[in-house]
N, C-alpha and C positions, 0 to 999 in steps of 0.2 A: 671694769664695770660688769655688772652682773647680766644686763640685758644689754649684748655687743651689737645685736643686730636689730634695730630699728623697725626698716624696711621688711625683711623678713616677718618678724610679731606684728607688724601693721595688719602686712597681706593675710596673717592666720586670723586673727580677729573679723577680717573684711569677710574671711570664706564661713566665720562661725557666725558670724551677724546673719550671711543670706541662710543659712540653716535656720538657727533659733527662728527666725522670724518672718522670712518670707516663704521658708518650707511648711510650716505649719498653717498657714494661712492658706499655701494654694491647698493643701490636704483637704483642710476643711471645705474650700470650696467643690473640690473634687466628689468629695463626701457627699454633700447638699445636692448637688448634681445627678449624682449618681440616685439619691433615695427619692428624688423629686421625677426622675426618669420612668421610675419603679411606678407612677400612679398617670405619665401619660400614655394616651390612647396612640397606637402606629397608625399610620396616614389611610385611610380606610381602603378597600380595593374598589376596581373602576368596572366593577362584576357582580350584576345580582344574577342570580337563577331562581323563575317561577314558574311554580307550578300551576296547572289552571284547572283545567276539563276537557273536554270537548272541543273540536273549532269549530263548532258551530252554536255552542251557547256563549253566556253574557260572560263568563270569567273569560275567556277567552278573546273576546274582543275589547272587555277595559283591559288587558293586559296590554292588547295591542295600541290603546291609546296611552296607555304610563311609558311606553317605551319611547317616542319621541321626549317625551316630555323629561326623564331621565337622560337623554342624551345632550340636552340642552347644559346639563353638570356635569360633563363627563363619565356619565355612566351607560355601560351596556347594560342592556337587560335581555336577559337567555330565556326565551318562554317553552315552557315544556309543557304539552297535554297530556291529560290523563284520562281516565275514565271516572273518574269524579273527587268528592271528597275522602273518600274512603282511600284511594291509592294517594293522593296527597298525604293523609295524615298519616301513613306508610313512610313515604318518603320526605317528611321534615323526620319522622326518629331514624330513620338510617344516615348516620351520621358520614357513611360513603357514598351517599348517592349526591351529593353536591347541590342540591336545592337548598337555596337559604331561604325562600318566604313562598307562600302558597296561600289560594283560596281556601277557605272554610265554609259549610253550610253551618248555618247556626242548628244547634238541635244531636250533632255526629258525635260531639264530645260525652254530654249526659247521656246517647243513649249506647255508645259501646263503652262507657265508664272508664274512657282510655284520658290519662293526663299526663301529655309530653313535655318535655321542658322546651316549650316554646312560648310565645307573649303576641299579645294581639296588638295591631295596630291601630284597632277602631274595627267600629261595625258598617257595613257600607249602603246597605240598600235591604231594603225587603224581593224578598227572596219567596213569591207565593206559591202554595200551593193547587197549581192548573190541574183540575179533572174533568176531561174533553169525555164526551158520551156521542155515540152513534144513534143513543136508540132515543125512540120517541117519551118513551113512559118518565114521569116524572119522579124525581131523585131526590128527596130532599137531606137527607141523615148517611151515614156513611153507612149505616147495618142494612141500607136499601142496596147495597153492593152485593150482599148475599146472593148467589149463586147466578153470578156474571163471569165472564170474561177479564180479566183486569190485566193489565202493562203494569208491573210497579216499577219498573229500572232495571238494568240488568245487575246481576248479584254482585253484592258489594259497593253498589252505588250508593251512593249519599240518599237519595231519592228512594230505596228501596229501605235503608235502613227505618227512614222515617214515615213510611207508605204501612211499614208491618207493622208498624209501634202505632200509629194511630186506627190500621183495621182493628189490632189483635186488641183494642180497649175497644171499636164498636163490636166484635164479637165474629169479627171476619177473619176466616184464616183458612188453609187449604182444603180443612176442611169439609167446608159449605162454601167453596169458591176458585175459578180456577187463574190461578196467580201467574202470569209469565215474566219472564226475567228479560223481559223486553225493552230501550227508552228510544230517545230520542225521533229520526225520523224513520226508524222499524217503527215502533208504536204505532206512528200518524198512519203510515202504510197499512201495520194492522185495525186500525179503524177505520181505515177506507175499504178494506175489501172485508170487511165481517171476521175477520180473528179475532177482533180482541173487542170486546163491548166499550170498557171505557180504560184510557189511556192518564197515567199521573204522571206531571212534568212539576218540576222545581229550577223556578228561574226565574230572572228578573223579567220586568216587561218586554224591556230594549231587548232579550232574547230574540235571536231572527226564528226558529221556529216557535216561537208567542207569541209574534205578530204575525207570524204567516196562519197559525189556528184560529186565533180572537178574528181574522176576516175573512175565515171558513165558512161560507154557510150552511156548507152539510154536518158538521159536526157541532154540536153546543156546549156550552160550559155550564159546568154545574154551579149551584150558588148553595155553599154550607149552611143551613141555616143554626147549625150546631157549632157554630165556629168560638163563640165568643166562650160556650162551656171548655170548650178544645183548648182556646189560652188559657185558662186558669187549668183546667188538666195539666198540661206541658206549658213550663213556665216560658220557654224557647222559643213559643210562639205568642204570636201578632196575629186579633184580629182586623182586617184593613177590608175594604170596601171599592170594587171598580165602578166608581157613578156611572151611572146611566150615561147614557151616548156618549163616551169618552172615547171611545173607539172613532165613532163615524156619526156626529153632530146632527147631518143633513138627512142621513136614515135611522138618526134615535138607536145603533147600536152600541151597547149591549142596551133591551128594551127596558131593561129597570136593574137597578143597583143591585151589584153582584157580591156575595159573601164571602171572603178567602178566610184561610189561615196563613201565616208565611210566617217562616223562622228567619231572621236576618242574619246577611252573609260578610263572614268577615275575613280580614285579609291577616294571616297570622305568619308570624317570622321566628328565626330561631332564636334564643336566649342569648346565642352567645356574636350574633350577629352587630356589624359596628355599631355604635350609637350615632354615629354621623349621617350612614344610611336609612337606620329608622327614620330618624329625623326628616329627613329629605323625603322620603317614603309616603311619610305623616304628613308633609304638604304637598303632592299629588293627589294621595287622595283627596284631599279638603278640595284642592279644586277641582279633581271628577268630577265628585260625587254629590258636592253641596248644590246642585240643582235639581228643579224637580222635576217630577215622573209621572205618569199615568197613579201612582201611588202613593206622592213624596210630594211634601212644600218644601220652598226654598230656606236650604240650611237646617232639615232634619236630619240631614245626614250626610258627611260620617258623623258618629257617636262618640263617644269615650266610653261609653258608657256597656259594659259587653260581662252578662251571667255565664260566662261559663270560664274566661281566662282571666288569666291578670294582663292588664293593660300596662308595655313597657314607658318606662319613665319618661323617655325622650319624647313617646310621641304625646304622652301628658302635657308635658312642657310646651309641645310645641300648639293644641289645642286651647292651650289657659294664655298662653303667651305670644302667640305667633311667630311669625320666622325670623331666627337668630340675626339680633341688633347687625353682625357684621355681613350676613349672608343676605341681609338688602342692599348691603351698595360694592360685594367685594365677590367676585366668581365663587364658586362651591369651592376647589378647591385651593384656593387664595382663604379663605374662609376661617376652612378649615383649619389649615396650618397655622392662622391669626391663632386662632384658638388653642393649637395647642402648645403656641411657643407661650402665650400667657400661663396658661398652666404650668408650665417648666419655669419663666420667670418669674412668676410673681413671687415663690416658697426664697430662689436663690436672691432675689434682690432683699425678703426678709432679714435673708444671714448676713448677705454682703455691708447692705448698710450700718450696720453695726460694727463691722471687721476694719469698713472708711476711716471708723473715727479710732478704733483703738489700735490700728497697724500706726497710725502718726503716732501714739502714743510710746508705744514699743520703740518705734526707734530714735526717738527723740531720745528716751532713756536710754537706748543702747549708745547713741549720743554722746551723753553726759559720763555713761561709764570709760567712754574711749579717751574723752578729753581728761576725765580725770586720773587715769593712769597715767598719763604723758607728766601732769602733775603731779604724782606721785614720784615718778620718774626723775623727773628734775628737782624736787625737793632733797631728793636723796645726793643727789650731784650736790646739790649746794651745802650739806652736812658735808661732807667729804672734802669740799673747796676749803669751810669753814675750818675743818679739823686740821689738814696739811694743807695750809697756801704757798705751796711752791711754785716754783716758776713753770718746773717740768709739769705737774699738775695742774696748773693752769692753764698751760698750751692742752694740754690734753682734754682737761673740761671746754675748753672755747668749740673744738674738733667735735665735741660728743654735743654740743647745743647747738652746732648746725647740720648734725645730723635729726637729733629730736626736731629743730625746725621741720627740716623738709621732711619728717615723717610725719609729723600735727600739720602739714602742708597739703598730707595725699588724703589725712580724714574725710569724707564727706559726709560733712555734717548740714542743719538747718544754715541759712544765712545768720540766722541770730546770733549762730554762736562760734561766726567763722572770729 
């Protein structure tokens, strides 16, 4: 007989069946796996680093309030100060200095015409501009600053950038005027002992030295009455209004409604920063900051809405939509992972269901091909039987169709076609 061995040609067939047909199937899955890998997000890290200002202004202490409230997901948050927004937007472009997200004054980007590749997260609060005056004589326009004494910030502060840009249009500049590169509580110090006539702060109200001024009463605030020309000048500013006795009700402090200008401050992060972060990020701040202020109704802020950056996607999303359907009822990072194992499965369960129904297909056929060799097999015995029926042939064909038995015995095929 031509095929002596059975058992042998069985076993090769069995080893060429798992090739043809279960090797190319795990390929492709492997495939789909791999390309579907290629578009998820890695598990985001359990580390922000921000940048603020000062520790004694407003960035500085809402950083110190996101931080419990981050830790609540798993996350630390590293607070760095600096000397304003100027050395922040420094250190989100150095890409070694490890700060992923920082304060911004609104107003820093259009006026040093710097555009980093970083995305905002929302606008947070107004951010006004305080001019504390020592002297008696009345102030109303900024070109009445001619030849005073001034504090703008000390160089390179956010405060100073924006203190020169709005002189150098009233027509104030060194000059007809003497400019110190003075802020904070030097300033206040230099209005207390006669250095410095009037003192410029930018900061929110909640600032602890803007409520330690506003219930000054040696020193007063000035009230722009030019403010509203000043936003349409700079489109970066807001003009906003301190009502009357909002300070202090029972002595009618401030005595009549006070004029600011204020650029709003926003809290920006880097581009390449996780999306899961932002996210999370983006609802901190909604609940800082959506309360209101000596300047602020409830739910004017945060914004999306921000002229100078592009606002990232996530914290869109999270704005229009609120917080992630699973990160209501499942820990941040439980959440998370929810989410990015759907992303990996949803593509491969695409491929897989389709591979369910045609891998039965494939081997049903590969099946039919096995059984029907076995029949070919023994058709061929039975020609041979047919042609010489001899005895010895005959013993010898009975020997060769209980060998075919028990080799069509070890097939494993469907039941249908045992």
């Amino acid at each position: 007989m031509s095929e002596s061995n059975p058992f042998e040609k069985e076993r090769g067939m069995q080893l060429r069946e798992l090739f043809l047909v279960i090797g190319p199937t795990i390929a492709v899955i492997a495939a789909a796996f791999w390309l579907t890998w290629q578009f998820v997000q890695p598990a985001p890290p359990n580390r922000i680093v921000i940048t603020t200002g000062g520790d004694t202004g407003a960035y500085y202490a809402f950083a110190q309030r996101y931080k419990p409230l981050l830790a609540r997901s798993g996350i630390t948050l590293e607070i760095r100060t600096s000397k304003g927004s100027m050395e922040n937007l420094a250190r989100l472009n150095d890409k070694n200095s490890g700060v992923d997200a920082a304060f911004m004054q609104g107003g820093i980007l259009s006026a040093v015409g710097s555009r980093p590749d970083v995305q905002s997260v929302g606008r947070l609060f107004y951010e006004p501009l305080w001019i504390f005056s020592r002297t008696a004589e009345p102030l109303a326009k900024l070109s009445d600053l001619a030849g005073k004494k001034l504090a703008i910030g000390p160089e390179g502060s956010g405060v100073a950038v924006l203190v020169k840009g709005l002189l150098a249009a009233a027509g104030v500049s060194n000059a007809n005027a003497t400019l110190l590169a003075i802020g904070g509580n030097d300033a206040l110090q230099s209005l207390h002992e006669g250095a410095a006539d009037i003192a410029f702060f930018v900061a929110a109200p909640d600032a602890p030295i803007v409520q330690k001024m506003l219930v000054d009463r040696s020193i007063s605030l000035l009230s722009i009455q030019q403010a509203e020309a000043l936003s349409r000048r700079f489109p970066y500013l807001s003009r906003v209004t301190l009502p009357r006795g909002v300070i202090d009700l029972v002595a009618d402090w401030p005595a009549s409604d006070v004029a600011l200008v204020a650029p709003t401050a926003a809290l920006v992060v880097r581009s390449d920063m996780h999306p899961a972060l932002v996210a999370l990020l983006t609802e901190i701040i909604i609940e800082v900051h959506n309360k209101p202020s000596l300047l602020q109704g409830v739910g004017e802020f945060p914004t999306v809405k921000d002229p100078e950056l592009p606002v990232a996607e996530e914290a869109i999303r999270i704005y229009r939509s609120g917080t992630p359907f699973l990160q209501r009822y499942l820990p941040f990072w439980a959440a998370n992972f929810a989410e990015r194992m759907i992303i990996l499965l949803v593509p491969l369960l695409t491929i897989m269901l389709p591979l369910f129904q045609i891998v039965p297909m494939l081997l049903r056929w590969r099946a039919q091909r096995r059984i029907f060799h076995w029949y070919r097999y023994l058709k061929r015995l039975e020609q041979v039987i047919g042609q010489h029926p001899t005895p010895d042939r005959l013993s010898a064909a009975q020997r060769e169709i209980i060998r075919i038995e028990a080799a069509v015995a070890s097939i494993p095929v469907p039941v249908g076609y045992s």
